[in-house]
C-alpha positions in Angstrom: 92.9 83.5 141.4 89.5 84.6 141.7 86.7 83.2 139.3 85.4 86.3 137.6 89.6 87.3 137.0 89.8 83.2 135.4 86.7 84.4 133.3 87.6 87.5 132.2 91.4 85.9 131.1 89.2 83.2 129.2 86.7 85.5 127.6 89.9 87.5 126.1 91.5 84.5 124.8 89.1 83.2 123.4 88.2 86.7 121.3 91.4 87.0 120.4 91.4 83.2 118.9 88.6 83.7 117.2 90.5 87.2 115.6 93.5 85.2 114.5 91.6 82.1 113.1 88.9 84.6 111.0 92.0 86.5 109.5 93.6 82.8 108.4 90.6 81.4 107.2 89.8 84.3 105.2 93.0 84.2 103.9 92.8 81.1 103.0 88.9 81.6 101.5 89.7 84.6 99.8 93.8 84.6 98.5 95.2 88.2 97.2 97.5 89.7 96.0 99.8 92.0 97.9 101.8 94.8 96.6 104.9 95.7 98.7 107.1 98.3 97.3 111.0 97.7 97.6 112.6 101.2 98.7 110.8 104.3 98.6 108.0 105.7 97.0 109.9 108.9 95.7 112.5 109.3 93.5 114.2 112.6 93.5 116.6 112.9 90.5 117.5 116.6 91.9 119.2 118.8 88.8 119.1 116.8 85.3 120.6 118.4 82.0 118.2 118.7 79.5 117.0 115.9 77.1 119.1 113.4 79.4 117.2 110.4 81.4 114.8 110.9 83.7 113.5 107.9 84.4 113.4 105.0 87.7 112.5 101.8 88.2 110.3 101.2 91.2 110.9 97.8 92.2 107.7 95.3 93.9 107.1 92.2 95.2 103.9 89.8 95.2 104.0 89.3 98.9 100.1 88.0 98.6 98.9 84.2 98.0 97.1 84.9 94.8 99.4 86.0 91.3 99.4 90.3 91.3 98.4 92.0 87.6 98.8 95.9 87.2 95.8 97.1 85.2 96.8 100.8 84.5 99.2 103.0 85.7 97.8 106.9 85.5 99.8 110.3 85.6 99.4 113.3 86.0 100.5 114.9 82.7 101.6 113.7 79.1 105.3 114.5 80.1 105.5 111.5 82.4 104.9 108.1 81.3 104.6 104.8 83.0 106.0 101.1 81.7 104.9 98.0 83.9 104.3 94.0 83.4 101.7 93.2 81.6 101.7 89.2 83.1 100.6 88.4 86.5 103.4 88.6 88.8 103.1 85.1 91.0 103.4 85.4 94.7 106.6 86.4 96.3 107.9 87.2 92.5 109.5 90.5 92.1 109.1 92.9 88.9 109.4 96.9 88.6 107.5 99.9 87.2 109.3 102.6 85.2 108.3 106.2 85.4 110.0 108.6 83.4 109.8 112.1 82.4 110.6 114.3 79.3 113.2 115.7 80.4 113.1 118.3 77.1 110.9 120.9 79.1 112.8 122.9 81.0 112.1 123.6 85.0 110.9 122.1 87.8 108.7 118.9 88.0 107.2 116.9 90.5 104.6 114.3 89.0 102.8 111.2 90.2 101.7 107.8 88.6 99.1 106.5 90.6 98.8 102.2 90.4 96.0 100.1 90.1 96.2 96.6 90.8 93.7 94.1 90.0 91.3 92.5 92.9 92.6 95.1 95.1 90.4 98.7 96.7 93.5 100.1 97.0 95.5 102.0 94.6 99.8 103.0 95.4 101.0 106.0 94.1 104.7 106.1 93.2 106.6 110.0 92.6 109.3 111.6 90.8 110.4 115.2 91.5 113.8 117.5 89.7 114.5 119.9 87.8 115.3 120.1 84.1 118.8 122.6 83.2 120.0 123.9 80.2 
C-alpha cells in the first residue's frame, strides 16, 4: 500500500478515536439524564361518551447516568391536565405521566402537554386526540 493511502487510513482513525473517546469522557464528566419514551407519543382515544375517562399513562425510562426529575408539565388548555413523579427517577428506572381530559365538553379535541425535564435543553411533548359523544 502506498504511504500517503497508510496516512490518510491513519489520519481517519485516529479522528474518529478522538470522536468516540470525547463523547465517553464527556459522558463520564458531565452524567445526564435521558428521557426515552416507552410507545408512542400519541394517544388517540377515538369516540369517548361523555363524562367517561379520558386519560393515558405515558410510560418513560431514565436511560441517562444521572437520576431524571420532571419540573413541569404544561398544556395547552384547562381541560387537560397532567400528573407526573415528583422524585427523581434513578437511571434505567421506569415511571409514567398521565394526561387526561375533561371529557364533559362535548366534540373534538386534540391537546398537547409539553415536558420539561431538569438539566436538560430539550423539552418532549406527549399528545392526546378524540372526540367527546353524547
Amino acid at each position: 500500500m502506498k504511504p500517503i493511502i497508510k496516512n490518510i487510513i491513519l489520519f481517519i482513525s485516529v479522528f474518529a478515536l478522538g470522536i468516540v473517546l470525547k463523547s465517553i469522557i464527556t459522558d463520564y464528566l458531565y452524567p445526564k439524564p435521558v428521557f426515552m419514551l416507552l410507545g408512542d407519543t400519541v394517544k388517540d382515544f377515538g369516540k369517548v361518551r361523555q363524562d367517561q375517562p379520558a386519560k393515558h399513562f405515558f410510560k418513560f425510562t431514565n436511560k441517562g447516568s444521572k437520576p431524571l426529575k420532571i419540573v413541569n408539565i404544561e398544556t395547552n388548555c384547562g381541560c387537560t391536565a397532567s400528573t407526573w413523579p415528583k422524585k427523581p427517577i434513578a437511571p434505567n428506572k421506569s415511571d409514567s405521566i398521565l394526561v387526561e381530559y375533561d371529557s364533559h365538553i362535548t366534540g373534538s379535541f386534540n391537546r398537547k402537554a409539553v415536558v420539561y425535564i431538569e438539566d436538560m435543553n430539550e423539552t418532549h411533548t406527549l399528545f392526546i386526540k378524540g372526540t367527546i359523544t353524547d
